[in-house]
N, C-alpha and C positions, 0 to 999 in steps of 0.2 A: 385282497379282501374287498368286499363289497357291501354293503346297506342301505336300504332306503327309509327316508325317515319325513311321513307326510310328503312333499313335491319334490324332494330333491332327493337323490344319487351320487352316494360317496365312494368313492373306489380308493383305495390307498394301494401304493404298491411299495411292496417293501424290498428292499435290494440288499445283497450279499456283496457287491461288486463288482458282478457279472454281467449287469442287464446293459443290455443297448438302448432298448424302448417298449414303452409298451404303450397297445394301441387300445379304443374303447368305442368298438362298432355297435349299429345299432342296426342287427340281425332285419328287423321287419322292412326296414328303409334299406333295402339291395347291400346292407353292412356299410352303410356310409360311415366315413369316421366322424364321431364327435369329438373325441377326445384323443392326445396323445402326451405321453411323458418322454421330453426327450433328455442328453444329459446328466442320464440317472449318477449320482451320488450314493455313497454307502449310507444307507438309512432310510426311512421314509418320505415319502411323497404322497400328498392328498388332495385331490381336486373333489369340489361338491357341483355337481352337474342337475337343473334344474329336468325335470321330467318330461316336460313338453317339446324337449330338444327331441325327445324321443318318439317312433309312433307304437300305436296299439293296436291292434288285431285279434279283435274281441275281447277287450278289454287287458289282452294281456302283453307287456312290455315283453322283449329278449336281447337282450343285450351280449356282446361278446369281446371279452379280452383275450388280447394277442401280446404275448411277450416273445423278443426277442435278446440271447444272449449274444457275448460279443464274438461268438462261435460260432453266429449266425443259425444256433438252433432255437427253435421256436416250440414255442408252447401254446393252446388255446384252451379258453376255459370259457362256454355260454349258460348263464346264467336267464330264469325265468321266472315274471314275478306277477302278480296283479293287484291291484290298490286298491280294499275297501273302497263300495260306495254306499253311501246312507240312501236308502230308498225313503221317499217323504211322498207321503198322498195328502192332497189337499179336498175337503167335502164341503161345501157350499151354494152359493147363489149369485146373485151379481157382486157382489160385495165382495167377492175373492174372484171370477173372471173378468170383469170390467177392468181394461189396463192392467190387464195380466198380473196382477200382483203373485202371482205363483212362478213365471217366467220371471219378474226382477226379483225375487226373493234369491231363485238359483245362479244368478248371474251374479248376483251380491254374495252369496255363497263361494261362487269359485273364486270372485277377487278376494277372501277371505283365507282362499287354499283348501277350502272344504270338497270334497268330491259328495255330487248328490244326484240322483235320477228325482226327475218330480212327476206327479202323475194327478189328474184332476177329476174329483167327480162333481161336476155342477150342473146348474139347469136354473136361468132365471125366476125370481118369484116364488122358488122350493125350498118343501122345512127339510128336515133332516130325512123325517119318515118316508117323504117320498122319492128321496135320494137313494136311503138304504133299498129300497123297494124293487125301484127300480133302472139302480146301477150296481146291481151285485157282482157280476162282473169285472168291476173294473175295483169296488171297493173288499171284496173276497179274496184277499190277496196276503202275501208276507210282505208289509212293511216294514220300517223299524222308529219311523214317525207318520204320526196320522193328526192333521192338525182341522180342527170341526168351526166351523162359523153359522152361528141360529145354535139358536137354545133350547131346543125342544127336548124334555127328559125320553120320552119312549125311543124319539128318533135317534136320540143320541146314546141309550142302551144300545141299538141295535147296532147302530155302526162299531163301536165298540166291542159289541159281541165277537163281529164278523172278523173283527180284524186280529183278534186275540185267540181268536179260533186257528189262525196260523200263524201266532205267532204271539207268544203270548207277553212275553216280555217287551212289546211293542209300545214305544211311549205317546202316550195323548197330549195334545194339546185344544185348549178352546179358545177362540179370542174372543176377549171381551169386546164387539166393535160396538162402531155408533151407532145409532137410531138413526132418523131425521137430519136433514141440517139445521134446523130449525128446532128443535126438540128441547125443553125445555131440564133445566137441571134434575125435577124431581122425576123427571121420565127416565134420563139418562142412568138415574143410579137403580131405579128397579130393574133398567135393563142389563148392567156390570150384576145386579144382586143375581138375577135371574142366571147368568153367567155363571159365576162363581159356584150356585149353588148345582148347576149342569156339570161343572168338573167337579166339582167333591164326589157327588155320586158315581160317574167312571172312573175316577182317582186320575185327573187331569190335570194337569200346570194351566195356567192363564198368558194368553199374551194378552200384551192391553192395548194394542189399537186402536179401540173406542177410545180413551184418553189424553190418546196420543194427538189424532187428529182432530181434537176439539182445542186443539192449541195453534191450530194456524185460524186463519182468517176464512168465512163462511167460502169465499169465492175462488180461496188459494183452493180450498178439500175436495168442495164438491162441484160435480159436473151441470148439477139438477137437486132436486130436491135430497137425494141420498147415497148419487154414487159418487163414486170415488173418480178424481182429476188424478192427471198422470202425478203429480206432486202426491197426493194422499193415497194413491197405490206404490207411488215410493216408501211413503212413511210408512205406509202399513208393513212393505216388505220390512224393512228396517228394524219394525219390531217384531216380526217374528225372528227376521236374523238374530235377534238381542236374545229372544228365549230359547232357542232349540239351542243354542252354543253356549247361552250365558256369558258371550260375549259383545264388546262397546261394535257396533258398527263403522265407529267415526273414524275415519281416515280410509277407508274402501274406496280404492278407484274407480268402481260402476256408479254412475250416476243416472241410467233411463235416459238422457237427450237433455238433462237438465244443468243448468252450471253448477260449475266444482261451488261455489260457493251457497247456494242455494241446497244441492245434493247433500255439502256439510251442513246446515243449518238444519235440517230435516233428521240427518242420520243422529245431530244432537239430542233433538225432542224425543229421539225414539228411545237414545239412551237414557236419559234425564228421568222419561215416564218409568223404565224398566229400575233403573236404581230407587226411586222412589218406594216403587210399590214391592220389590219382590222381599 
């Protein structure tokens, strides 16, 4: 018997008294052996095998067991599977490509055990409107998360439109980010209001980013007056890790080049903001 459940590969094999061994190849790598029971006992035996032992060949695992009895006849059973991935488009400006916060978001993801394809439509300096305008290509597509940064209502109907047009059960997300570095408190909350009120109208969750990175130090965040340092494109990913999964980031071994302690101190704020506010 066999299952997969998220990353890992359970095979149990169950014996009558007969068996000699059984082996557990991995068809796309020349049938290398991963696995083997030897010793069998009357009852069962269960080995959990993580997935990456394995390879893939367009995305799809095959795996094959070989048993042998003590009569030296053999049996084979090959087995084929492929593992959801969550496709996630990210629409934005500098503020989501500056230090790739869309590339640590998925590296954060996979130390998390999540499988995700990321896909970006940006272009410095650009609202939403002129994003949807012209990157349709790339944003007219079946997602199954589509996560929006700029607040613009027409622009942000539109993407929305696009994306729900193949797929409609595709879930939105907007980040609330910052402003300025510099930018004063009563700026900062028209800017989260302005937000908030952009996902209520496409019926959008909030990641809070803006919040998040107005918790480190003006010089830790920002690079210049408004972009994000590798540290606040960490945090940022962190908090979107925190919303698409609704789960803590803290304890993910991807850190960006950053120290584990530092990377933890970061992935805290992200969680802290997110428990706070949701």
């Amino acid at each position: 018997k066999w299952s997969v459940n998220g990353k890992k590969v359970a095979v149990v094999s169950r014996d009558k008294g007969g068996s000699k061994y059984v082996k557990i190849q991995d068809v796309n790598n020349s049938n290398k052996q991963i696995y083997k029971f030897e010793n069998l006992a009357k009852g069962d035996a269960k080995v959990t095998i993580d997935i990456n032992k394995f390879k893939a060949k367009n995305d799809q695992y095959k795996i094959k067991i070989i048993t042998e009895d003590t009569h030296k006849q053999q049996a084979t059973r090959t087995v084929s599977f492929k593992l959801g991935t969550t496709k996630i488009l990210f629409v934005g400006n500098s503020k989501t490509y500056v230090n790739d916060v869309p590339g640590k978001f998925k590296k954060l993801a996979e130390a998390g055990g999540k499988r995700v394809s990321v896909t970006s439509a940006t272009k410095g300096g650009k609202t939403l409107e002129y994003l949807a305008s012209n990157y349709k290509n790339t944003i007219n597509k079946a997602y199954d998360i589509v996560i929006i940064q700029e607040h613009t209502n027409p622009g942000a109907n539109s993407v929305s439109a696009m994306v729900k047009s193949k797929n409609p059960n595709v879930k939105l997300f907007v980040r609330q980010t910052w402003v300025l570095k510099d930018s004063s408190t009563s700026v900062r909350k028209t800017a989260y209001k302005n937000a908030k009120n952009v996902a209520k109208n496409i019926g959008a969750s909030l990641i809070y980013d803006g919040k998040a990175i107005y918790k480190l130090s003006a010089s830790t965040a920002f690079s210049d007056d408004r972009h994000q340092t590798n540290e606040g494109a960490y945090l940022t990913a962190c908090c979107v890790y925190n919303a698409l999964f609704n789960k803590s980031p803290v304890g993910l071994k991807y850190n960006a080049g950053l120290s584990s302690s530092t990377a933890k101190k970061l992935q805290k704020i992200a969680n802290n903001v997110y428990n706070a506010e949701k």
